[in-house]
N, C-alpha and C positions, 0 to 999 in steps of 0.2 A: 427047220427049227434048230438041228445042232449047229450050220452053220451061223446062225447071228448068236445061238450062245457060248460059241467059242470063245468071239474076238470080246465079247463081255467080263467072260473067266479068265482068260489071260488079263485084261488091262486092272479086272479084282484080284489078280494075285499079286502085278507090278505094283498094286496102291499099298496092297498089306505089306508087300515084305519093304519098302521106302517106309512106311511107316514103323514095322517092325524095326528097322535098323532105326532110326529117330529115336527111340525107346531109350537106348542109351544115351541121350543125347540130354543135354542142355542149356536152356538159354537164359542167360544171366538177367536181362531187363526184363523179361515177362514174369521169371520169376520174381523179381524182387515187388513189379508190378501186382502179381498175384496174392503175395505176403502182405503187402500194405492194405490192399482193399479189404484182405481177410481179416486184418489187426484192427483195423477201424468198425469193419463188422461186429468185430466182437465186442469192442468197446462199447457201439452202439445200443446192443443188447444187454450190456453186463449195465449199462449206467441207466437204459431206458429213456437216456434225454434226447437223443434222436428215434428215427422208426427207421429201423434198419430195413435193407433192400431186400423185397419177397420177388427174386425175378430169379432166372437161371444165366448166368453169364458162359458162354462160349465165344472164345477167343481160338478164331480159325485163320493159321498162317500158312494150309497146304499147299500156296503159292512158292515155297522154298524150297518142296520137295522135288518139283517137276525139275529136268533134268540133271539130278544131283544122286547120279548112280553111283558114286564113287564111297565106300567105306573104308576111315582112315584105318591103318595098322599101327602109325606111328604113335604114340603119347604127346602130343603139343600140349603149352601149356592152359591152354582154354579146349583139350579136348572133347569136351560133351558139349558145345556149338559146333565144332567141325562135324560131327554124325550128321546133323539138319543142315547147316550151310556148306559143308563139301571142305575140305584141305586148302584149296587155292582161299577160301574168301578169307577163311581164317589165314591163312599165312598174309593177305593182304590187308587185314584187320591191324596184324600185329609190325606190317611195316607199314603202316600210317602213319602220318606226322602229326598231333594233336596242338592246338593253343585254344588252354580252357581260363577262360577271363573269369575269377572270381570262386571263392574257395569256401564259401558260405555253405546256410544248408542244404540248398540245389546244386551248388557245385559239388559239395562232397558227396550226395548220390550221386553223381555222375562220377565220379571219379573214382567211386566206388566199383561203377557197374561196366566203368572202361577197364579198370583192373581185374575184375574177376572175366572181362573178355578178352583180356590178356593184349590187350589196343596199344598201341605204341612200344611193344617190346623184342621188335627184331633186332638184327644184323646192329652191331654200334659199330664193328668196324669198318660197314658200308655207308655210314650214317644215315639208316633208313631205322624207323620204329623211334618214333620218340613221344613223350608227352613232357607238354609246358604248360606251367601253373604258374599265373600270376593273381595275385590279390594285394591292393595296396590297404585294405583294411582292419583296424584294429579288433580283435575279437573282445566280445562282449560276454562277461559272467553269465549271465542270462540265456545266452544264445547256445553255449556251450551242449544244452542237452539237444539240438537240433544238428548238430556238427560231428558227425564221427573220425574227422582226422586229428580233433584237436582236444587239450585237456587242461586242469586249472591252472599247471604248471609252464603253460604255453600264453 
């Protein structure tokens, strides 16, 4: 009986401390993901004009943990994704090349959640880490409160 509850105790100590290190960790889309479903919730409730969600939501991505033994030392600047995705993804996050068509209100989440993942911000003298934004459209008074890169004065 101790020996199958050894390789048990070991493989539950490897799971908590991966997860213990993740702790520090965070990831920019799930939270922003997290925030909007909650701000709608609350709406929901606060206006009574929908019925808000009586469920338990679990958003399980343990899948990123398995072999991502490495805990950074260094401060990058999307640090708290490197604890859950490891040094390397983040460094290749941020020498990505991005072309994002369109600057609207889906684009500006996005552009938001590629910035706060610190996505196209490597090396310029290797010309590696970029992001490109084009939009040929004219922004709209209206559309303004949907848009967080833009303002009345734009």
């Amino acid at each position: 009986a101790t020996d199958v509850a050894a390789p048990q105790s070991e493989t539950w100590d490897t799971v908590i401390n991966q997860f213990a290190q993740t702790c520090r960790g965070k990831f920019t889309p799930i939270q922003a993901l997290s925030g909007a479903l909650a701000a709608q919730e609350v709406l929901k409730a606060a206006t009574g004009l929908y019925n808000p969600v009586h469920q338990f939501l679990l958003y399980d991505c343990d899948e990123v943990l398995h072999g991502n033994e490495e805990c950074p030392e260094s401060e990058p600047i999307a640090s708290g994704q490197s604890y859950i995705l490891g040094e390397h993804i983040s460094k290749k996050i941020a020498r990505s090349r991005i072309f994002l068509v369109g600057a609207g209100a889906i684009g500006c989440e996005l552009l938001k959640n590629l910035s706060a993942m610190g996505a196209g911000t490597g090396s310029s003298n290797t010309k590696q880490g970029c992001l490109i934004i084009t939009d040929m459209d004219t922004i709209e008074k209206s559309n303004l409160s949907r848009q967080l890169l833009f303002r009345d004065h734009d």
